[in-house]
matplotlib code that plots the C-alpha trace (Angstrom):
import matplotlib.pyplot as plt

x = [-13.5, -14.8, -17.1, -14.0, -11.3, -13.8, -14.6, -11.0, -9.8, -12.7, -12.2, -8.7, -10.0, -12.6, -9.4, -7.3, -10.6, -11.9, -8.0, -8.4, -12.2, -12.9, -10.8, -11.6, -9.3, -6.2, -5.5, -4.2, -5.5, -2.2, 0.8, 3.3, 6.0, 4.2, 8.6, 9.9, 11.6, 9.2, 10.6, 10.4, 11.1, 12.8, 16.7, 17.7, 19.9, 16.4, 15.0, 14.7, 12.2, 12.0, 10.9, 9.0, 9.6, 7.3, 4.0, 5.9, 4.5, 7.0, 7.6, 8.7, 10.1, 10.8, 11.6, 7.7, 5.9, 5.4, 3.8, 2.5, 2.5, 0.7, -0.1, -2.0, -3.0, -7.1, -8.2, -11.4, -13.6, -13.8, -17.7, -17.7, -15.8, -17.6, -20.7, -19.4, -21.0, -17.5, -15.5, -12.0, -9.0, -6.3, -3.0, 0.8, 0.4, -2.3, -5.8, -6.9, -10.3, -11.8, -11.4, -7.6, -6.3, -2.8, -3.7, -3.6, -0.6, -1.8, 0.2, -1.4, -4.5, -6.6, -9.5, -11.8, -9.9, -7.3, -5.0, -4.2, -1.7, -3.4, -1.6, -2.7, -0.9, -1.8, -0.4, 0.8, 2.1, 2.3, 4.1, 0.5, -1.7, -2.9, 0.1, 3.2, 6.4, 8.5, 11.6, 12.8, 15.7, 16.1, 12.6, 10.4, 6.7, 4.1, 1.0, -1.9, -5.2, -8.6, -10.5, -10.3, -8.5, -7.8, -4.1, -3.1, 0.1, 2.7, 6.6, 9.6, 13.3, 16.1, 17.5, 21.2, 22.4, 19.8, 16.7, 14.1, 11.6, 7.5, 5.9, 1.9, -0.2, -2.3, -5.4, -5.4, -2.2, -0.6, -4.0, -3.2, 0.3, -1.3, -3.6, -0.5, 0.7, -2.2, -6.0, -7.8, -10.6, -13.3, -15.3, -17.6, -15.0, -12.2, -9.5, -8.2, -4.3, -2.6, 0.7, 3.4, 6.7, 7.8, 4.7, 5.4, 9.3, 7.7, 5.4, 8.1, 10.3, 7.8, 7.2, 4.5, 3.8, 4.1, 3.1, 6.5, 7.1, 11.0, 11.8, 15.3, 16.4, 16.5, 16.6, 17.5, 14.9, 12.1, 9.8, 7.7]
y = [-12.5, -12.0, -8.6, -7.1, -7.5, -6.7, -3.1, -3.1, -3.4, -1.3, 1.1, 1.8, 1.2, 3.9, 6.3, 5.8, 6.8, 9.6, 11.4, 10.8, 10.8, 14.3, 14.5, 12.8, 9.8, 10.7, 7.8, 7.2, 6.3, 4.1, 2.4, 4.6, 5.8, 4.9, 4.5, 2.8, -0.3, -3.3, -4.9, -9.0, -8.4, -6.0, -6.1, -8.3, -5.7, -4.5, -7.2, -7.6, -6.3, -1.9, -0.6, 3.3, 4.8, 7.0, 4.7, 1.6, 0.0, -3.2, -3.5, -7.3, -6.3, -9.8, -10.2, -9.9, -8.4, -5.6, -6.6, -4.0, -5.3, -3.0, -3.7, -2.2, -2.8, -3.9, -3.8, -6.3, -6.7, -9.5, -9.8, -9.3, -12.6, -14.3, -13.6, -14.5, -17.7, -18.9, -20.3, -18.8, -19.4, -17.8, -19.9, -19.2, -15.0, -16.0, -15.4, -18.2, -19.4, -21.0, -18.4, -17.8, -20.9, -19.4, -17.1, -13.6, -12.3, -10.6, -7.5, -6.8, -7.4, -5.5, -7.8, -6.0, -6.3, -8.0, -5.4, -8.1, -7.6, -7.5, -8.2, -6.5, -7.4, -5.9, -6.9, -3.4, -5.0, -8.5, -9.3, -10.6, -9.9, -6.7, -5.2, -3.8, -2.5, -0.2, 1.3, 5.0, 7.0, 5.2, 5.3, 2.2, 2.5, 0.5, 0.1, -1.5, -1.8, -0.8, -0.8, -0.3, 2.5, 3.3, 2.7, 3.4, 4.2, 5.3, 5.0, 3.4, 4.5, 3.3, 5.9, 4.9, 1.5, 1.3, 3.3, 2.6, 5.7, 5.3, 8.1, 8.1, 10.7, 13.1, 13.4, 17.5, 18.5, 16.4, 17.2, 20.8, 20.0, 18.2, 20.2, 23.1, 20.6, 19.1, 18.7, 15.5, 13.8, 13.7, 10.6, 9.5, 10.3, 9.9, 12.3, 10.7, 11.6, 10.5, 12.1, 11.8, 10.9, 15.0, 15.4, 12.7, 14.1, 17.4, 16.5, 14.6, 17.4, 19.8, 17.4, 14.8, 12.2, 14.3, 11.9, 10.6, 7.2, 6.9, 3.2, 1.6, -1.8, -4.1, -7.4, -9.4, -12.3, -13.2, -13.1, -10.9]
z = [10.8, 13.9, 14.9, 17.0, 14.5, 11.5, 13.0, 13.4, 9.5, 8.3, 10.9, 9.0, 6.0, 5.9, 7.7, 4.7, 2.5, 4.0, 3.5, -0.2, -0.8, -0.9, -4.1, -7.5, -8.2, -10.6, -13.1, -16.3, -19.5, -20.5, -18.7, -17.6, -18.6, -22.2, -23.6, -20.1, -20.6, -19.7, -17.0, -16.1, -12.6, -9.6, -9.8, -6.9, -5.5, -3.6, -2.8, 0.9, 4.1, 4.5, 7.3, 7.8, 11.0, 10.5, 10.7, 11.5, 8.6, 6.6, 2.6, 1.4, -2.1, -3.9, -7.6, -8.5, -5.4, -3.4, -0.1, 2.9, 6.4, 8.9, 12.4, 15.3, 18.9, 18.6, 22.5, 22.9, 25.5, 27.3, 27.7, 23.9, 23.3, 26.2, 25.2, 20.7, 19.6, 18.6, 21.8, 22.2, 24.9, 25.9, 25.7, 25.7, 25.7, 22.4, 22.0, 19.6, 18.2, 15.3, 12.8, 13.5, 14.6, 14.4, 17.2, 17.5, 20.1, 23.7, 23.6, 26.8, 29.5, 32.1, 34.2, 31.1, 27.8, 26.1, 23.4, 20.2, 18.0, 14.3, 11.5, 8.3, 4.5, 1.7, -2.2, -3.3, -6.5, -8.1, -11.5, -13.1, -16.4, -14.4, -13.6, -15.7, -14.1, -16.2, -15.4, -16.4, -15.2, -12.4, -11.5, -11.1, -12.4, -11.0, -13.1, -12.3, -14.6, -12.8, -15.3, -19.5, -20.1, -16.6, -14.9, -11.2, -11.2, -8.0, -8.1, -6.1, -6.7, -5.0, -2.1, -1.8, -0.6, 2.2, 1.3, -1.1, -1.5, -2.7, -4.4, -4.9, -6.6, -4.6, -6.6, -5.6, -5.8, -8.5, -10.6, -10.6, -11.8, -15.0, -15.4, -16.4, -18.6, -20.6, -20.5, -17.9, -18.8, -16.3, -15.9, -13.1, -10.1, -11.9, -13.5, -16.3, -17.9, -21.0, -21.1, -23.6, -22.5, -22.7, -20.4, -18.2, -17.7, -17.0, -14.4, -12.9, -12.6, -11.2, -8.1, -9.3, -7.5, -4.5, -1.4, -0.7, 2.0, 2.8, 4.2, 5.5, 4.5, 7.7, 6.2, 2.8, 3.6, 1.9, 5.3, 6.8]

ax = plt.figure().add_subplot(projection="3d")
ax.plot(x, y, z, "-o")
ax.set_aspect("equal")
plt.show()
């Protein structure tokens, strides 16, 4: 990746980190919800391309996958890619070289910059040896394994016929929550839960998983 778009992506990356990184990780110990019903796949009926409003950010939920696509505007100097060992042209409102043949799109252009259209996609969940999706009361689970012993989990439930609704753990707030209900294990960085199913059920109903995304169903194709 070139130096422009790699400060870029790490730019949001370490955005996205410091809001969490003040707080241990939550986690649990076991798949959740340790009764849901295993499930092969997600219904058809929500397949399709979501859109947030909020952070114009687009889910692709297909039978086995949960893909992210974010994008932002990445303005690059044009002595910066003049003076890049890698030659690069400018072609049809695209800005392509070596490294992205496809081309990245020109959004805009002053004499001294060019504003590219990056394209970000990011695997939330895929049906694989590392992952488990379990379904109870309505609710979708999606589990993924860190590490032995050591589950990310967050949520998706379907928000009537056009809205489909992710809830992630907040490492502060939602640990507080367990913390009523029954004792964490601490380890490294890392709170660690293993609820029962009663526990789970009560967390639930007092709010966990409180960071909530809301997004509208614009397509039923399997692009993004």
């Amino acid at each position: 990746m070139p130096r422009f778009l790699l400060f870029c992506a790490v730019a949001m990356l370490l955005a996205g980190l410091n809001a969490c990184s003040s707080d241990p990780a939550l986690q649990f110990e076991r798949p959740q919800p340790l009764t849901g019903t295993e499930e092969p796949a997600f219904p058809e009926a929500l397949w399709g391309q979501y859109f947030n409003a909020q952070d114009s950010t687009t889910l692709l939920l297909t039978s086995s996958a949960l893909v992210q696509k974010m994008q932002f505007l990445s303005p690059t100097a044009v002595q910066e890619l003049k003076q890049d060992s890698i030659p690069y042209k400018v072609e049809n409102g695209r800005l392509y070289r070596s490294d992205f043949p496809e081309g990245l799109p020109i959004v805009r252009s002053t004499p001294d910059s060019l504003y590219l259209q990056v394209t970000i996609l990011d695997t939330l969940f895929a049906q694989d040896a590392t992952h488990q999706l379990r379904s109870f009361k309505g609710m979708y689970f999606l589990n993924q394994q860190i590490a032995p012993n050591r589950w990310k989990v967050f949520c998706l439930s379907r928000q009537g016929r056009k809205h489909i609704r992710l809830q992630y753990l907040d490492d502060s707030v939602d640990r507080v929550k367990l913390e009523e209900i029954i004792p964490l294990r601490e380890t490294g960085k890392v709170f660690l839960a293993d609820p029962s199913q009663k526990d789970l059920r009560k967390f639930l109903k007092q709010g966990g998983f409180s960071q909530r995304e809301t997004y509208t169903r614009v397509s039923e194709g399997p692009d993004l």
